[in-house]
C-alpha positions as CSV (number, residue, x, y, z in Angstrom):
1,X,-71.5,-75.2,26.4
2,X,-75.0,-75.6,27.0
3,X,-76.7,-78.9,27.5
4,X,-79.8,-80.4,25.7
5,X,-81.7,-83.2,23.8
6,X,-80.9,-81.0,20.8
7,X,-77.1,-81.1,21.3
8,X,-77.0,-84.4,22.3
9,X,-78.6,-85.7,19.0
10,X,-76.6,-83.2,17.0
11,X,-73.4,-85.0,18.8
12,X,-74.7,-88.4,18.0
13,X,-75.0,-87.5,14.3
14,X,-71.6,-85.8,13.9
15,X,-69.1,-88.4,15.5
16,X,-69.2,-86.6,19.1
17,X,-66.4,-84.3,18.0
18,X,-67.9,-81.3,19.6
19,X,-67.9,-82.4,23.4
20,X,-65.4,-80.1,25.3
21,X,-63.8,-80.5,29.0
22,X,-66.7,-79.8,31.8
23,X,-64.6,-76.7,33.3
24,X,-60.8,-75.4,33.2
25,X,-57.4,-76.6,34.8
26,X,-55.9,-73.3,35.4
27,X,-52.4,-72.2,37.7
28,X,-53.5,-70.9,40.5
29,X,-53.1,-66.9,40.8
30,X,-51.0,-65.7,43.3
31,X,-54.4,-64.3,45.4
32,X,-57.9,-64.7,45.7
33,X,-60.9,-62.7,47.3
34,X,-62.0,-66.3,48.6
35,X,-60.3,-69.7,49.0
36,X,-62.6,-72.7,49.4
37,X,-60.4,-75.4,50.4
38,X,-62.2,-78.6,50.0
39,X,-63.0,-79.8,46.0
40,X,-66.2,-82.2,47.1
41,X,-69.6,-81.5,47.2
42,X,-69.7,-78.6,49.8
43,X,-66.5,-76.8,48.6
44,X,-67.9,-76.6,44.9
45,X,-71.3,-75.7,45.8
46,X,-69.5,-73.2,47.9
47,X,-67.9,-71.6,45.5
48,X,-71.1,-71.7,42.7
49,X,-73.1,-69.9,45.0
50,X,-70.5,-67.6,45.9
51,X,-70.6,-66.4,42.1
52,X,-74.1,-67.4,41.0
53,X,-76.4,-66.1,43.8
54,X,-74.0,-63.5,45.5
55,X,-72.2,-62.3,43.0
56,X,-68.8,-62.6,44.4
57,X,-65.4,-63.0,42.0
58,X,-62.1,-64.0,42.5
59,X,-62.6,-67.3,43.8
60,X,-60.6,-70.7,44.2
61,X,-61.2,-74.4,44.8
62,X,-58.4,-76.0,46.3
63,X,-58.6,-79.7,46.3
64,X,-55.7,-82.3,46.8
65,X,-56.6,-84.9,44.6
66,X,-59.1,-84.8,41.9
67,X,-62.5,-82.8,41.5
68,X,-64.8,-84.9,44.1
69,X,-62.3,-87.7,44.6
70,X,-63.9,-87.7,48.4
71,X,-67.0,-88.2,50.4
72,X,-69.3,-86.6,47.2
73,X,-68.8,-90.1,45.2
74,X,-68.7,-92.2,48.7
75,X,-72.0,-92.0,50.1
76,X,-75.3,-94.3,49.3
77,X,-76.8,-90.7,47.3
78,X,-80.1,-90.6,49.2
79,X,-81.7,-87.1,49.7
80,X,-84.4,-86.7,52.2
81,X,-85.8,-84.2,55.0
82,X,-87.2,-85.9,57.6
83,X,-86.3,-84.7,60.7
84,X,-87.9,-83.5,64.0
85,X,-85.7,-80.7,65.8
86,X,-86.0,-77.3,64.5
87,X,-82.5,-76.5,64.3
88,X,-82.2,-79.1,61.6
89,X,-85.4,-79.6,59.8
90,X,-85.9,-76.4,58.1
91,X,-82.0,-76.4,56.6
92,X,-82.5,-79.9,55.4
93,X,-86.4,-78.8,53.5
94,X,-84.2,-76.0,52.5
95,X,-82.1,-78.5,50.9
96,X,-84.7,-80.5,49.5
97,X,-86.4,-77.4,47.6
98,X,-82.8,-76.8,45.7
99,X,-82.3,-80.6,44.7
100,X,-85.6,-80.1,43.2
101,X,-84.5,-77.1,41.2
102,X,-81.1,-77.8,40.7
103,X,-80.3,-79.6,37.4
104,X,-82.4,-76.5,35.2
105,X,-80.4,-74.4,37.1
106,X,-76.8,-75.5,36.4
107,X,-78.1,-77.5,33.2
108,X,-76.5,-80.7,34.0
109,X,-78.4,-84.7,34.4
110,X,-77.9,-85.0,38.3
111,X,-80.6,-87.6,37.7
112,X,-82.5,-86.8,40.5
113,X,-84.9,-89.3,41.4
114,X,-87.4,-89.0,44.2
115,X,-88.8,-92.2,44.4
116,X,-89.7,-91.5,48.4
117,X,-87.8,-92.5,51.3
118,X,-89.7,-94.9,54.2
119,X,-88.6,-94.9,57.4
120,X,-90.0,-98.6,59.0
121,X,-91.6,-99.2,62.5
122,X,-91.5,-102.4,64.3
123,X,-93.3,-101.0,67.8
124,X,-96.2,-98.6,69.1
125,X,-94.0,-96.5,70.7
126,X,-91.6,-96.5,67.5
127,X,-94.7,-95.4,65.9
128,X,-95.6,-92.5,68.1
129,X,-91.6,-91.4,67.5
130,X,-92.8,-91.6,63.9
131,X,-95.6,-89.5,64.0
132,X,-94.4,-86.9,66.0
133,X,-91.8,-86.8,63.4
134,X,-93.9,-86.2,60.4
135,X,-95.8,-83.7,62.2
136,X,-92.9,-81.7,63.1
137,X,-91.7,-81.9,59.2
138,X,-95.3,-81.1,58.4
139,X,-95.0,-77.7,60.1
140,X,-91.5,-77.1,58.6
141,X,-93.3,-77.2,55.2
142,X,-92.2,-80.7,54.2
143,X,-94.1,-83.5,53.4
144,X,-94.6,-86.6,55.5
145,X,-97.6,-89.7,55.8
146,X,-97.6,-92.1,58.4
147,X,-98.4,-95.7,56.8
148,X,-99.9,-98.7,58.6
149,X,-98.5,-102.2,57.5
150,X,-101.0,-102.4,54.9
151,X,-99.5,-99.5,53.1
152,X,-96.1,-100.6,53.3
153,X,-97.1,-104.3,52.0
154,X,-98.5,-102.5,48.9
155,X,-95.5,-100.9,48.6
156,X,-92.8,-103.2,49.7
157,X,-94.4,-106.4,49.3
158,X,-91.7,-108.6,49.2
159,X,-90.5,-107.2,53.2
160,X,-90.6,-109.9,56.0
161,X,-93.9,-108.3,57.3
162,X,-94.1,-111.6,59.7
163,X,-90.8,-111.5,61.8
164,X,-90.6,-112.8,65.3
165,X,-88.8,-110.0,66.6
166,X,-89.3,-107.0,64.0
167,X,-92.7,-107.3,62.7
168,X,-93.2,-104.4,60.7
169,X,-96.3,-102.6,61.7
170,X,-95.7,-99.3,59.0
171,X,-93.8,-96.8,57.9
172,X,-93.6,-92.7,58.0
173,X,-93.0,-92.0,54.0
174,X,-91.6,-88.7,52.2
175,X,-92.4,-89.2,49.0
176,X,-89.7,-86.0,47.6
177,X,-87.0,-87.7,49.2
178,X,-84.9,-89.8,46.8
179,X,-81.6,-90.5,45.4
180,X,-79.2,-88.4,43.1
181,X,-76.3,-89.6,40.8
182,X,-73.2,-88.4,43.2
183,X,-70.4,-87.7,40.8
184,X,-73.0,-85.7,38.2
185,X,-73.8,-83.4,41.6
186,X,-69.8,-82.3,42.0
187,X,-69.8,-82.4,38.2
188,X,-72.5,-80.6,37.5
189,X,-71.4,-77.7,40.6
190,X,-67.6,-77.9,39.2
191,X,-69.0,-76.8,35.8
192,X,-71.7,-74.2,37.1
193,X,-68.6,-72.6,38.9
194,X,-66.6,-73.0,36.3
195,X,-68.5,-71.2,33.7
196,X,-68.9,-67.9,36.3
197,X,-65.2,-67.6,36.5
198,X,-63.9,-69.6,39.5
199,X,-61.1,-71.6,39.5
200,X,-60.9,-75.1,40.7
201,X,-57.3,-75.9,41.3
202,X,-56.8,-80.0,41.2
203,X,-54.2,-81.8,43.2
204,X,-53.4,-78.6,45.3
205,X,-53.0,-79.9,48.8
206,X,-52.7,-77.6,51.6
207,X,-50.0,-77.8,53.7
208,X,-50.4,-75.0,56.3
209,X,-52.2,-71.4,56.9
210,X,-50.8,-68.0,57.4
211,X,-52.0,-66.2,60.4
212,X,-50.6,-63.0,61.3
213,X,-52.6,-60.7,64.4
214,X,-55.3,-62.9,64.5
215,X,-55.8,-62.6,60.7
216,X,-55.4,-65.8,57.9
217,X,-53.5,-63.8,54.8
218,X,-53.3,-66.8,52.7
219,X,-52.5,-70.7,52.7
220,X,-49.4,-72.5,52.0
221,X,-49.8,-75.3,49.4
222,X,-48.1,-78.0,47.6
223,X,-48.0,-75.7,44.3
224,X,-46.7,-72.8,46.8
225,X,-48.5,-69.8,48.6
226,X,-51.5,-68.5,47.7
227,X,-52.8,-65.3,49.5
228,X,-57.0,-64.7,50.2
229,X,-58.9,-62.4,51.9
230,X,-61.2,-65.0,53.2
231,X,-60.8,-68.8,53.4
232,X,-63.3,-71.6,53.9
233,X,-62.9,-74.9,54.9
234,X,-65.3,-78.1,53.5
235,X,-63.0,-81.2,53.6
236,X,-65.1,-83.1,55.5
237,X,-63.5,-86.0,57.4
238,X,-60.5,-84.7,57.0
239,X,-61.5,-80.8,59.2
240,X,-59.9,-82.4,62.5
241,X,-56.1,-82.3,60.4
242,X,-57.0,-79.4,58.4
243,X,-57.9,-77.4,61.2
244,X,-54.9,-77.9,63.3
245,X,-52.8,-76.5,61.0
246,X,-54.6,-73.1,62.2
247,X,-53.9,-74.3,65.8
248,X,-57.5,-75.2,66.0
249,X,-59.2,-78.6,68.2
250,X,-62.7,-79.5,67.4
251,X,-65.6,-81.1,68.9
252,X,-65.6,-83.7,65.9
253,X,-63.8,-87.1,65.4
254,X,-63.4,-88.9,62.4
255,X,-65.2,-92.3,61.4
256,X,-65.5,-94.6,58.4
257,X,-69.0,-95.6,56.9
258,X,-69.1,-97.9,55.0
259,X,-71.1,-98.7,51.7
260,X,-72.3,-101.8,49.3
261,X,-73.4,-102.3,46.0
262,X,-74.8,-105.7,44.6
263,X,-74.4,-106.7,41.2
264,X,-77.2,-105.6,38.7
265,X,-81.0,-107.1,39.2
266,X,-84.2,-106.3,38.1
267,X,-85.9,-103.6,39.3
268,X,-87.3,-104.4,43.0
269,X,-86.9,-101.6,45.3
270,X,-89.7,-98.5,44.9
271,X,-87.7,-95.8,46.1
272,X,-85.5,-95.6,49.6
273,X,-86.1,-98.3,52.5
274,X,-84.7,-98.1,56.4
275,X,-85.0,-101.1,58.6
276,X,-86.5,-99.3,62.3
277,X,-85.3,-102.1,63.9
278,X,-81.7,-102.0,63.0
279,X,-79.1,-99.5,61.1
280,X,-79.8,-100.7,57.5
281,X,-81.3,-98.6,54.7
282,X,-81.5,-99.8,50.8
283,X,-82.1,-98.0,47.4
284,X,-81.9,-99.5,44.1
285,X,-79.4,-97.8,41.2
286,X,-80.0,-96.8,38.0
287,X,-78.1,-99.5,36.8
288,X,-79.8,-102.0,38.9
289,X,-77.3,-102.5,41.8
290,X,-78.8,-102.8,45.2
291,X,-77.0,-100.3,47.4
292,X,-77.2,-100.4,51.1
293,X,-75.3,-99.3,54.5
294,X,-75.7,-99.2,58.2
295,X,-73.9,-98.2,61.3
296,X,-70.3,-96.7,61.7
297,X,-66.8,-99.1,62.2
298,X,-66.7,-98.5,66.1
299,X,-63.0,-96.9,65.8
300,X,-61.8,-93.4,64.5
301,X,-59.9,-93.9,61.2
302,X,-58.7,-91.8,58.2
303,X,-58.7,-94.7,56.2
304,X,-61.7,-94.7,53.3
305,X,-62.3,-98.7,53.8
306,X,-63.7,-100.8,56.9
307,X,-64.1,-104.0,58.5
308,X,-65.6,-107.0,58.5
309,X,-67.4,-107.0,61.6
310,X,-69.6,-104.0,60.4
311,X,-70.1,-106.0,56.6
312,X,-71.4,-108.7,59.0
313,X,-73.9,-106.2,61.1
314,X,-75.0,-104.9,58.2
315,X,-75.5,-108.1,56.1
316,X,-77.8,-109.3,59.4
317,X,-79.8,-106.2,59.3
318,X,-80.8,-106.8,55.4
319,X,-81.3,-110.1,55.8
320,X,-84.0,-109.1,58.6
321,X,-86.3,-107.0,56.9
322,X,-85.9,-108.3,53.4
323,X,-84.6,-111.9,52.9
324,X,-83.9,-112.3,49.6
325,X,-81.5,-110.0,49.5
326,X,-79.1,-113.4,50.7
327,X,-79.6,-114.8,47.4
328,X,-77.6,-111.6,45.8
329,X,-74.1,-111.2,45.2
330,X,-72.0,-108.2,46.7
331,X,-70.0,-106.5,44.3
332,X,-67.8,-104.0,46.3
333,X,-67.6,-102.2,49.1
334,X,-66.3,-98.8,50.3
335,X,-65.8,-96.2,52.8
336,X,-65.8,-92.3,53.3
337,X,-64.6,-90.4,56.2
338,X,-67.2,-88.9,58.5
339,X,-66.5,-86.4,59.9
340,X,-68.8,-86.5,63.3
341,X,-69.8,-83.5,65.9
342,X,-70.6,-84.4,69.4
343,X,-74.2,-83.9,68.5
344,X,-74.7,-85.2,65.2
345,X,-75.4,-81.9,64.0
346,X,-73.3,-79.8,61.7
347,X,-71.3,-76.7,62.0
348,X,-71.2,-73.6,59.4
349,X,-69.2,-71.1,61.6
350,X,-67.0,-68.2,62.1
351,X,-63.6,-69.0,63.7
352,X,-61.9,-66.9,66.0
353,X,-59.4,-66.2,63.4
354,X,-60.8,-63.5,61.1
355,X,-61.2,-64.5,58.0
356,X,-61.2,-68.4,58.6
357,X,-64.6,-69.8,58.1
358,X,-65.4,-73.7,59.3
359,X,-67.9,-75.8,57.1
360,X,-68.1,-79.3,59.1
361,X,-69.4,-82.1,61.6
362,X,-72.1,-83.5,59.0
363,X,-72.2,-87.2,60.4
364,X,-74.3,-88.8,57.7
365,X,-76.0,-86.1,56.9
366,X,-73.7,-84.5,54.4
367,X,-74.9,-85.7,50.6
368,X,-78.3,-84.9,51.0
369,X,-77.6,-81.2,52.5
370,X,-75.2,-80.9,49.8
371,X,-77.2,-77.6,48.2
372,X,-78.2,-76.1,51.4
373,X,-74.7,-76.6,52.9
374,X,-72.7,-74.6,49.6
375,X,-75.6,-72.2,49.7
376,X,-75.5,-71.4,53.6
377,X,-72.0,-71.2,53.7
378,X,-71.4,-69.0,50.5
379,X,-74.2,-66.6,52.2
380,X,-71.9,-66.5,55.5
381,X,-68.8,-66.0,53.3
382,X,-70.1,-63.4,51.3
383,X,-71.9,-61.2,54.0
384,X,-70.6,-62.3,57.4
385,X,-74.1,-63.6,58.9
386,X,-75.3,-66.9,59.1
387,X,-78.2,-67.9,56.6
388,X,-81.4,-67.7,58.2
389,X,-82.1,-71.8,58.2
390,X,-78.7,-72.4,59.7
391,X,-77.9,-69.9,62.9
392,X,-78.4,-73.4,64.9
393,X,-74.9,-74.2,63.7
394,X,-72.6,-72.3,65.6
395,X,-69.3,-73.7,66.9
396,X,-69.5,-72.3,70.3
397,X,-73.2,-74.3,70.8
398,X,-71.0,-77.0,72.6
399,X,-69.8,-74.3,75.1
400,X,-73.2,-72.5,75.3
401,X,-74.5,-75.7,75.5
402,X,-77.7,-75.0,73.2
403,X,-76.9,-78.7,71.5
404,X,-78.6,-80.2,68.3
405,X,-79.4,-83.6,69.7
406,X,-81.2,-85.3,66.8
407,X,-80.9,-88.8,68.3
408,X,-81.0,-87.7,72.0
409,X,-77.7,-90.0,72.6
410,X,-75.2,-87.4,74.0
411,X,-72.0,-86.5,73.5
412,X,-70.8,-89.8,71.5
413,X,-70.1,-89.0,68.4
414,X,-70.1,-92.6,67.2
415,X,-73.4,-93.4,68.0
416,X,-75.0,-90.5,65.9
């Protein structure tokens, strides 16, 4: 079913009787070339890539719950590619150029929006940090302006330019970076992999791996065993328990994040804003909800909600930069499961088990490199060598101790 203005009107005038279901809800088979286990954002871009760009088959989704039920509809949806170090920065402009690309290519409404993302400074030496940022994004091939405060008041007018302690002094602006609707990014992927033949197999929880010599033959499910040849793991904050079951420990612990949304307002917000002075960053939604975060609960968790302590923290830090946002009205609140490496970088690996593959560790970095993430991990899959943008993510770095330290903080996996 292809999507289009055309069809929708055609819909519109015929009752909406021609609408069919987005993608399949087969059995699984009893084996598979490739198992993705993982139904969020990674796993399904996984598995389109797999059979889009590298032309693999036989290929399975195996998710738990329901079709991006996870992280993929739990995060604030910004996109962006602004950082310094160059393990990281060309994988996330990598990512960047295929959000740009990506709803012609799987014809779905992702409604990608790049409205620009500003980063705010509050000090000179903040400022230097800044620039030395968007020079290093520069040379990756991204874009990046440093803005003094007069910039920012033109765009942001109604920020507290004046503060005592956080004067804002300007800003480093990508104007490509964004937001994107979350739910039509795993809907649009679960469709896209649908359509080339692979099957995403809903409330299929696995329960265990099969490991013979040093080999994985298969998992063992809820809906029974299924054999592969090669199985990939993308469940996010949920690797550490995932990856036992193989008899693996890994440099990553799980923490919540939380998220807000307001009720509806006017539009106020021009694109993406981060308070330099604190952890707070703010976007504005489609359907006119401000939605906002800030730092990590300060405890490892499984559970997708948080405390009230961080609510707090994160109230103070919007309440900072942009004052009026007291006079709105919180709507709800949420949390997803990070799944955070020692140094705030991700891993797309090779285990020592043959076969076994490890997608993980992406801190809060793991909506916006959504695209890059599926497609590095489907090229690793499919030909056994890291994609050229992401050989910094090894899981023996920690060993070899050639670190991704984007913040510089160590190994403290909640404070990146």
């Amino acid at each position: 079913m292809h999507f289009s203005g055309f069809r929708v009107i055609k819909e519109a005038l015929t009752g909406h009787k021609g609408w069919k279901p987005l993608w399949r809800n087969p059995d699984p088979q009893p084996s598979y070339d490739y198992i993705i286990i993982g139904g969020g954002g990674h796993g399904l871009a996984t598995a389109y890539y797999l059979a889009r760009t590298f032309g693999q088959a036989r290929i399975a989704v195996l998710e738990k719950g329901w079709l991006g039920q996870g992280n993929i509809g739990r995060n604030t949806t910004i996109i962006r590619s602004n950082y310094l170090l160059p393990g990281n920065e060309p994988f996330y402009e990598f990512s960047m150029k295929l959000w740009e690309g990506l709803e012609q290519e799987f014809n779905f409404n992702a409604m990608i929006s790049q409205r620009g993302v500003l980063n705010l400074y509050h000090t000179d030496a903040q400022r230097d940090a800044f620039r030395r940022r968007g020079n290093a994004m520069l040379l990756a091939g991204a874009d990046a302006e440093l803005l003094d405060a007069a910039g920012v008041r033109a765009m942001a007018p109604f920020l507290n330019f004046d503060n005592a302690r956080f004067p804002i002094k300007g800003g480093l602006l990508q104007r490509r970076g964004g937001t994107v609707r979350h739910d039509g990014v795993a809907w649009g992927y679960a469709r896209g992999a649908d359509m080339r033949g692979v099957d995403l197999i809903q409330n299929c929880e696995v329960t265990g791996f099969r490991i013979e010599e040093g080999r994985i033959l298969g998992v063992e499910t809820s809906r029974g065993y299924i054999g592969a040849k090669k199985v990939g793991v993308a469940v996010a904050g949920s690797t550490g328990r995932v990856m036992q079951m193989a008899g693996m420990r890994l440099p990553i612990e799980s923490h919540v994040l939380q998220a807000f949304v307001t009720e509806g307002l006017k539009p106020v917000i021009p694109g993406v804003i981060t308070f330099g002075a604190g952890h707070f960053y703010v976007s504005q939604s489609d359907k006119g909800g401000l939605v906002f975060g800030g730092d990590l609960d300060g405890y490892n968790s499984y559970a997708q909600r948080g405390n009230l302590p961080v609510i707090e923290d994160v109230a103070e830090g919007g309440m900072a930069v942009m004052p009026m946002i007291g006079r709105a009205r919180l709507l709800r609140s949420w949390g997803g499961i990070m799944d955070m490496s020692m140094d705030g970088s991700p891993i797309i690996d090779r285990t020592h088990i043959e076969g076994l593959y490890l997608n993980a560790g992406w801190c809060y970095g793991g909506f916006k490199a959504t695209p890059a993430s599926g497609y590095a991990f489907a090229h690793l899959l499919a030909k056994d060598a890291p994609h050229d943008t992401a050989r910094g993510y090894r899981l023996d770095r920690f060993a070899r101790g050639h670190v991704i330290d984007e913040k510089g903080v160590g190994a403290a996996p909640n404070l990146h």
